[in-house]
Gaussian input, Z-matrix of N, CA and C with variables (Angstrom, degrees):
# hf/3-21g

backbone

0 1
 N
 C     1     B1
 C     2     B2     1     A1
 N     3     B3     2     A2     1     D1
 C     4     B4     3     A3     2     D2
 C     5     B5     4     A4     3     D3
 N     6     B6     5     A5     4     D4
 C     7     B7     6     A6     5     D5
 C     8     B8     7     A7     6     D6
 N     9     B9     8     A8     7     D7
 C    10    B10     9     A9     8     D8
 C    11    B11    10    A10     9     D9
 N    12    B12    11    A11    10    D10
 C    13    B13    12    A12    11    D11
 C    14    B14    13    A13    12    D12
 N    15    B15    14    A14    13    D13
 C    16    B16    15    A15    14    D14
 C    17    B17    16    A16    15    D15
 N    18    B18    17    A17    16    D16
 C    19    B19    18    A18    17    D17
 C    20    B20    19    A19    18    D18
 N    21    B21    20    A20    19    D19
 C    22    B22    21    A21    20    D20
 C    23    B23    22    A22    21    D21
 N    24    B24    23    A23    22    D22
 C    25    B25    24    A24    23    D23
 C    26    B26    25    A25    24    D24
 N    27    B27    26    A26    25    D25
 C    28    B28    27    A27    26    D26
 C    29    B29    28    A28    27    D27
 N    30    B30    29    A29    28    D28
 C    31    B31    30    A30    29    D29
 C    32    B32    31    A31    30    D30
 N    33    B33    32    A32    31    D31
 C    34    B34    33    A33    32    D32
 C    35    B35    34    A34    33    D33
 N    36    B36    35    A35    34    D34
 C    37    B37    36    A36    35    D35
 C    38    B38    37    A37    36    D36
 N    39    B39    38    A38    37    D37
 C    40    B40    39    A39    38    D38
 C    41    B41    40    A40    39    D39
 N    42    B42    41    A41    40    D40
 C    43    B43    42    A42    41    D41
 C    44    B44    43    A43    42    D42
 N    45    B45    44    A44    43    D43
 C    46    B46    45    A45    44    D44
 C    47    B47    46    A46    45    D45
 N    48    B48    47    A47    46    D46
 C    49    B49    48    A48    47    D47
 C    50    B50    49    A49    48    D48
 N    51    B51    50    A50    49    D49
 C    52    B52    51    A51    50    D50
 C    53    B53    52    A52    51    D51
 N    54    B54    53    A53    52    D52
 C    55    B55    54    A54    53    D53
 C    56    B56    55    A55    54    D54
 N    57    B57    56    A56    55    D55
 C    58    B58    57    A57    56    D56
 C    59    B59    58    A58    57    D57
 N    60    B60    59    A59    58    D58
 C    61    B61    60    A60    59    D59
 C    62    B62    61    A61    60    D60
 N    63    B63    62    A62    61    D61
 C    64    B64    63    A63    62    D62
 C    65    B65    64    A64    63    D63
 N    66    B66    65    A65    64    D64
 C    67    B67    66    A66    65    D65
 C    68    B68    67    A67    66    D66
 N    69    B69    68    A68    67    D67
 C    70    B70    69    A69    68    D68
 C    71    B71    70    A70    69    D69
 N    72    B72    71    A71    70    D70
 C    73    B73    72    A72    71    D71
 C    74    B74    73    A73    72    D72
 N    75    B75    74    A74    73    D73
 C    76    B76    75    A75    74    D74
 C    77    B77    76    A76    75    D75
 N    78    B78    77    A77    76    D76
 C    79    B79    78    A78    77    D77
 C    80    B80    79    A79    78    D78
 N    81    B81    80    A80    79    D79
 C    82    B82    81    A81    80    D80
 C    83    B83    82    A82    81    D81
 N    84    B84    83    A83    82    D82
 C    85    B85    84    A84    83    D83
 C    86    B86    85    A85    84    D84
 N    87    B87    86    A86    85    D85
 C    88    B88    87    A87    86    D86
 C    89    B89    88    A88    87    D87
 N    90    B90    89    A89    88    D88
 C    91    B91    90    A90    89    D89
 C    92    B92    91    A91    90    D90
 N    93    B93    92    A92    91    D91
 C    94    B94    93    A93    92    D92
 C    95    B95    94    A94    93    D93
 N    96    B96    95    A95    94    D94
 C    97    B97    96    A96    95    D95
 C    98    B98    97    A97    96    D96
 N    99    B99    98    A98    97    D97
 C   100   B100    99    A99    98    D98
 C   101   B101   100   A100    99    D99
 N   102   B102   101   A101   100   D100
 C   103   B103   102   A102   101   D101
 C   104   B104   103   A103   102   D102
 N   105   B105   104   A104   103   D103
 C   106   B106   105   A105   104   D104
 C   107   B107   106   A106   105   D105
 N   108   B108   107   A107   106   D106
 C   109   B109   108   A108   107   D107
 C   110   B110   109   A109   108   D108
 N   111   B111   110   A110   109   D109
 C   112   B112   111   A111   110   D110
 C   113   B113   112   A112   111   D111
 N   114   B114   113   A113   112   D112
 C   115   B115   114   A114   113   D113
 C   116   B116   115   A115   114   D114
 N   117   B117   116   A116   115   D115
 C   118   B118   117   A117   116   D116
 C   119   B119   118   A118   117   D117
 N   120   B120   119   A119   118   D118
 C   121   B121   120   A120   119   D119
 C   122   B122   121   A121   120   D120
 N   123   B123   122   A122   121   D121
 C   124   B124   123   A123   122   D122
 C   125   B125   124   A124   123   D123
 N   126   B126   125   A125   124   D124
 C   127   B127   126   A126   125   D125
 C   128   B128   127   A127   126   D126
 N   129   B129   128   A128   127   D127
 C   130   B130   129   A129   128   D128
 C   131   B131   130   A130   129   D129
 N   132   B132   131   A131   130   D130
 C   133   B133   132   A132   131   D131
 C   134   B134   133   A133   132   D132
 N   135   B135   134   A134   133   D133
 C   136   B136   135   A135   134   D134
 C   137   B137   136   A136   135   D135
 N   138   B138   137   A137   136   D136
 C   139   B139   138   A138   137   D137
 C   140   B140   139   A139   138   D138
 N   141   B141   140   A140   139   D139
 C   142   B142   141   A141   140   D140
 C   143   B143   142   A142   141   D141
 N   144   B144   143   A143   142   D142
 C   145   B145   144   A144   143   D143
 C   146   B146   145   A145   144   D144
 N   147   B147   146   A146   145   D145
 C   148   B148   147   A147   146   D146
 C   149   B149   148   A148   147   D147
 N   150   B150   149   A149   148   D148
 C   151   B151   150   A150   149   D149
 C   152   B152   151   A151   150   D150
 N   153   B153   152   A152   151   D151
 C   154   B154   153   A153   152   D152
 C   155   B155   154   A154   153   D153
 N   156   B156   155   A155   154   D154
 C   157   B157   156   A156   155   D155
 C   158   B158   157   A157   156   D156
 N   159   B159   158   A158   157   D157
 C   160   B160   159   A159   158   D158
 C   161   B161   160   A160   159   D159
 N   162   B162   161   A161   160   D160
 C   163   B163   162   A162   161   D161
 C   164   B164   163   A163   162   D162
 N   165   B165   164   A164   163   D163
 C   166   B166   165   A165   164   D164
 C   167   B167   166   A166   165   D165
 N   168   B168   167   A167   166   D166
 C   169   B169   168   A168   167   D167
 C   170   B170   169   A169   168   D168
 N   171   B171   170   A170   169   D169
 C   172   B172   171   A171   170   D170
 C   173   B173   172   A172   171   D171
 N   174   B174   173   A173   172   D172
 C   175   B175   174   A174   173   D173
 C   176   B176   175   A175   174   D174
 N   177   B177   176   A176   175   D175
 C   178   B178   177   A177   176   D176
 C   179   B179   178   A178   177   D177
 N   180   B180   179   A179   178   D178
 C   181   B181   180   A180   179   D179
 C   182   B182   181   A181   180   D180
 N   183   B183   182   A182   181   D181
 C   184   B184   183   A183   182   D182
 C   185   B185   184   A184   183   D183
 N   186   B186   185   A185   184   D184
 C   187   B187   186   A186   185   D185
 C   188   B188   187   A187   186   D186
 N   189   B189   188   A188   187   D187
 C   190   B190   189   A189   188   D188
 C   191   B191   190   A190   189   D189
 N   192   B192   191   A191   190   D190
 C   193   B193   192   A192   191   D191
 C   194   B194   193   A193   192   D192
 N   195   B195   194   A194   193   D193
 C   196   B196   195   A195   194   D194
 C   197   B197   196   A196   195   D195
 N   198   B198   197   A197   196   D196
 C   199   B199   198   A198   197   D197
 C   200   B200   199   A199   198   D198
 N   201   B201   200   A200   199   D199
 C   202   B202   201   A201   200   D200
 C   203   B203   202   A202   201   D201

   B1=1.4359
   B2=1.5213
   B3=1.5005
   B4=1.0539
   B5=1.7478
   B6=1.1780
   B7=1.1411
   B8=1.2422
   B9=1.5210
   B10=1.6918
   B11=1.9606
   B12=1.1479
   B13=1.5005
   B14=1.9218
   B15=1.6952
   B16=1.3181
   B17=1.8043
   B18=1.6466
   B19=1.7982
   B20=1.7187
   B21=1.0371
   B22=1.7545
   B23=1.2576
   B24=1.5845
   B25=0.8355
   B26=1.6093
   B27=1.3710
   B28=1.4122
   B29=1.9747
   B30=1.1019
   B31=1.4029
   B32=1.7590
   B33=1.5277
   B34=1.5012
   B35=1.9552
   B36=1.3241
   B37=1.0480
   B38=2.0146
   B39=1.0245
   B40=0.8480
   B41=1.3361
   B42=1.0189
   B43=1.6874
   B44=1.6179
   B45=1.1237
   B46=1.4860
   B47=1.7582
   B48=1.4632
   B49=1.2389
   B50=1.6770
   B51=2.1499
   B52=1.4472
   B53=1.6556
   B54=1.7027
   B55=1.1301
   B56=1.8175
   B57=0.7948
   B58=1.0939
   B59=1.5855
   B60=1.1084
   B61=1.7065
   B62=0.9041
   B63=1.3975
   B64=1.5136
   B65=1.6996
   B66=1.0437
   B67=1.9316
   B68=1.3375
   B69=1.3862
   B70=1.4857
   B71=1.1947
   B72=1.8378
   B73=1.4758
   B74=1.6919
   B75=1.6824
   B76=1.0337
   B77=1.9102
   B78=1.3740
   B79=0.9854
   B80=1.0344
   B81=1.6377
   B82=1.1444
   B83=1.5165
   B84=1.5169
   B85=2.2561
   B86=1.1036
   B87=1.0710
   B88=1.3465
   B89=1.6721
   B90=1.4986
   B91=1.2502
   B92=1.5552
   B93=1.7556
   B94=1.4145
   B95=1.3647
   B96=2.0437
   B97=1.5373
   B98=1.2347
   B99=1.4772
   B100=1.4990
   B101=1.1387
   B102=1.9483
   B103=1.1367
   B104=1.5054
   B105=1.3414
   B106=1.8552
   B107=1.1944
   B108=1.3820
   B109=1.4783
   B110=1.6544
   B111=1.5883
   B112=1.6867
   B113=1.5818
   B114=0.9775
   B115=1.3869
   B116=1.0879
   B117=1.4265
   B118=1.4272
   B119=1.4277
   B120=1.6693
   B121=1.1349
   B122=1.8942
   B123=1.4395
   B124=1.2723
   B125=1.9509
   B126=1.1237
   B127=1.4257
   B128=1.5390
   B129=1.7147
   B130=1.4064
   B131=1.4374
   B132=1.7183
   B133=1.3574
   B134=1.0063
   B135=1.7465
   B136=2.3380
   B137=1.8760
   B138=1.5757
   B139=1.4343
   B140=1.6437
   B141=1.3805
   B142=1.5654
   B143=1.6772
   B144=1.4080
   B145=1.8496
   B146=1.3907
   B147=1.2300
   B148=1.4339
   B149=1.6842
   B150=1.8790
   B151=1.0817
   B152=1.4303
   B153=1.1366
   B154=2.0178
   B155=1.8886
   B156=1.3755
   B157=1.2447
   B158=1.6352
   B159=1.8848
   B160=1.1522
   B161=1.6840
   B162=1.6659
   B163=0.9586
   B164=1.9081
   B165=1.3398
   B166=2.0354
   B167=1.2246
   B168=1.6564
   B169=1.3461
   B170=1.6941
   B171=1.2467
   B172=1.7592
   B173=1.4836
   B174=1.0028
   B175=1.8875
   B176=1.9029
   B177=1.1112
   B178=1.1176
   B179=2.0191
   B180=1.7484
   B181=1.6036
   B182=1.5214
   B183=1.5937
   B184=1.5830
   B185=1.6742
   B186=1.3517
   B187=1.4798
   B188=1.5294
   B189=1.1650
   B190=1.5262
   B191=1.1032
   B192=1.4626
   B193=1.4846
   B194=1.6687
   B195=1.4354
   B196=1.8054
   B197=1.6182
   B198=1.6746
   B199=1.5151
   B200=1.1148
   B201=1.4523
   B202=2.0573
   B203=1.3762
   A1=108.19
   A2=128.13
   A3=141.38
   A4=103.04
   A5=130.21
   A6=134.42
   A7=117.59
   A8=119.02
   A9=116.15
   A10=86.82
   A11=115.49
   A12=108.65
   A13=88.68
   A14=93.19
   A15=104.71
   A16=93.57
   A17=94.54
   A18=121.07
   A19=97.54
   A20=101.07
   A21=72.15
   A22=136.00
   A23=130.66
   A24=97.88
   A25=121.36
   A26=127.99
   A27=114.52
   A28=108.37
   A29=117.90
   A30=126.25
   A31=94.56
   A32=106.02
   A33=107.54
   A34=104.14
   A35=129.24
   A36=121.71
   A37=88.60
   A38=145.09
   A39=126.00
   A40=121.56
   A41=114.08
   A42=133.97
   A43=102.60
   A44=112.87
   A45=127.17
   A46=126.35
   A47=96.21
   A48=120.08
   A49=128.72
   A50=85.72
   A51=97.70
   A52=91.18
   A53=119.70
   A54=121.18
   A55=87.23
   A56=160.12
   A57=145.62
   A58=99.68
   A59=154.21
   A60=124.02
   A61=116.47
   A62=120.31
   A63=145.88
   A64=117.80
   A65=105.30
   A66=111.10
   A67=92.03
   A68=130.82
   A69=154.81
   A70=106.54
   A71=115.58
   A72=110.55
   A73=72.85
   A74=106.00
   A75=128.95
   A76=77.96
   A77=147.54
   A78=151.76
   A79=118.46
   A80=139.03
   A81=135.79
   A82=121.92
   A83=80.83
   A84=97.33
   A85=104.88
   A86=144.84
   A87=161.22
   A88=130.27
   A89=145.58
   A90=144.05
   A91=95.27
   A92=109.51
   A93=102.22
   A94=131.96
   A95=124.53
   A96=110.49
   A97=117.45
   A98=127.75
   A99=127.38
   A100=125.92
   A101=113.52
   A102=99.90
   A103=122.61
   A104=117.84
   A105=104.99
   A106=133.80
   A107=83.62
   A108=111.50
   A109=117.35
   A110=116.77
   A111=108.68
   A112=117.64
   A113=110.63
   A114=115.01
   A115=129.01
   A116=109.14
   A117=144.43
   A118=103.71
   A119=136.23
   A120=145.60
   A121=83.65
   A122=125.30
   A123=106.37
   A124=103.30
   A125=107.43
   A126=138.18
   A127=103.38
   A128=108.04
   A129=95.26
   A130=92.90
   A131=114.15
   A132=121.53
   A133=117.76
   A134=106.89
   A135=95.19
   A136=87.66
   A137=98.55
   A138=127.64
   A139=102.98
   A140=105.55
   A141=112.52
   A142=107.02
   A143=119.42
   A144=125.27
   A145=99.30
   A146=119.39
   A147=112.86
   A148=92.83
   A149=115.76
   A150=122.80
   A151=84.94
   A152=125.67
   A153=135.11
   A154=93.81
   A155=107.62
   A156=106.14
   A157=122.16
   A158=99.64
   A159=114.95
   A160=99.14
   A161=135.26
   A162=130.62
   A163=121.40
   A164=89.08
   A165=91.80
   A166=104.21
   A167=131.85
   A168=118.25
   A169=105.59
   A170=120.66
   A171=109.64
   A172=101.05
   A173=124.54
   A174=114.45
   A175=107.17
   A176=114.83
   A177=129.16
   A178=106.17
   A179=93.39
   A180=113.88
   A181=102.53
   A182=104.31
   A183=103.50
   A184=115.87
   A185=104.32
   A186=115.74
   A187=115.84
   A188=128.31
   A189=123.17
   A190=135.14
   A191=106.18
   A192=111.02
   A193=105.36
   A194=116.25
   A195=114.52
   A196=120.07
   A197=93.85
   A198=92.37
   A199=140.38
   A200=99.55
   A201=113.50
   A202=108.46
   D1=130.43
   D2=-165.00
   D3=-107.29
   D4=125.64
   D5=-161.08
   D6=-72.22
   D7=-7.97
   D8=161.26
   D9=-156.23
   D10=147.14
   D11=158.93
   D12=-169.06
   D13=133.16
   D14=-161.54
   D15=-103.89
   D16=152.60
   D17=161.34
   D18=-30.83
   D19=-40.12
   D20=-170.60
   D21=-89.39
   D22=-141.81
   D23=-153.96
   D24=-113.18
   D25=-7.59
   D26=175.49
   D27=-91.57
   D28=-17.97
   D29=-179.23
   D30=-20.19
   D31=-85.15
   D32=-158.05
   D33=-73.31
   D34=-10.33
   D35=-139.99
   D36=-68.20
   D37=-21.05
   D38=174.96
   D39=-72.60
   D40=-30.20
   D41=-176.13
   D42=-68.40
   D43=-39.58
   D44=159.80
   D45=-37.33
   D46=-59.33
   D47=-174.41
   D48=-50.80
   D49=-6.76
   D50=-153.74
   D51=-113.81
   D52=-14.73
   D53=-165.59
   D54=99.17
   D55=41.15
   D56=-153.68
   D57=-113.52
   D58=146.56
   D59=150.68
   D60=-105.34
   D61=145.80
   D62=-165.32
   D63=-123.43
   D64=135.57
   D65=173.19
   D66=-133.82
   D67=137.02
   D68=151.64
   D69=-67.30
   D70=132.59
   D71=177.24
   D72=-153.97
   D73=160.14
   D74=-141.18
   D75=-151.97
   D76=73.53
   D77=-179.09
   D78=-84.58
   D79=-1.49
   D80=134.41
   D81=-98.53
   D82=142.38
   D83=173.28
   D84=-41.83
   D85=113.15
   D86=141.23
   D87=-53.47
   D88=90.40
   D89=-171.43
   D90=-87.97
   D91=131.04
   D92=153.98
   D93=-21.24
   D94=-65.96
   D95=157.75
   D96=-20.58
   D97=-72.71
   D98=-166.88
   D99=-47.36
   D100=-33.68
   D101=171.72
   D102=-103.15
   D103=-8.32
   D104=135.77
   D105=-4.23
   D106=-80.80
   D107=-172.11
   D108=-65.06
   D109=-22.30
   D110=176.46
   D111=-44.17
   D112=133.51
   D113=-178.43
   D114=107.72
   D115=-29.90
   D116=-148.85
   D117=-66.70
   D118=-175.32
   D119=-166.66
   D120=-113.26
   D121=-19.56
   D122=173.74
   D123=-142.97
   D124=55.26
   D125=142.84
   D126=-26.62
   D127=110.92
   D128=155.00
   D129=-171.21
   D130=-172.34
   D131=143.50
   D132=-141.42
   D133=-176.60
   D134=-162.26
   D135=-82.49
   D136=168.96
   D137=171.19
   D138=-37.03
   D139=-62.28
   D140=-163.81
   D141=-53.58
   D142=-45.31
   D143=-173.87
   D144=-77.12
   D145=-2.44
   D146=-171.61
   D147=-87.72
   D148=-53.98
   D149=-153.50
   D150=-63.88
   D151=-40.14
   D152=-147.60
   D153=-58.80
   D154=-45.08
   D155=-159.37
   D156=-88.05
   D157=-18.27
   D158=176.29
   D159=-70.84
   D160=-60.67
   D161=-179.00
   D162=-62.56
   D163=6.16
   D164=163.96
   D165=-108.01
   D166=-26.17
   D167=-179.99
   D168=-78.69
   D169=-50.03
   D170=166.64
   D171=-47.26
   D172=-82.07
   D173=-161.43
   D174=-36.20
   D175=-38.25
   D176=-157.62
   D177=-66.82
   D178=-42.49
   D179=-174.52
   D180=-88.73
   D181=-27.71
   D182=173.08
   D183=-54.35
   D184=-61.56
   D185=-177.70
   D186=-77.08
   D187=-14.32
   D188=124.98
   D189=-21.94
   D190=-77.82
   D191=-166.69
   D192=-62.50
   D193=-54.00
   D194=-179.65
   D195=-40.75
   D196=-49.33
   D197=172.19
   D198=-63.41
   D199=-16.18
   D200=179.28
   D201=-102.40

């Protein structure tokens, strides 16, 4: 599990390259502004989508790991 890797499109392409498989998830709430702004010289998101997405990537690695 890669600690952010987005829907689009070069994120996994290396991971690809290997046979690897890849799904894009985007684990924080995202506002149009925010995604403007990716890349941007003032790139960010608020505190709260930050916490939102950190507690889906633990749940996410939690129920991973039990199931494997």
């Amino acid at each position: 599990m890669l600690p952010f890797q987005s829907t689009w499109a070069t994120d996994s392409a290396q991971l690809r390259l290997h046979n690897v498989q890849a799904y894009g998830l985007v684990p924080f709430p995202l506002t149009d502004d925010d995604i403007k702004r990716m890349h941007g010289d003032d790139e960010r998101i608020s505190a709260a989508a930050f916490a939102k997405g950190v507690k889906l990537m633990v749940r996410l690695a939690n129920e991973f790991a039990v199931s494997h």
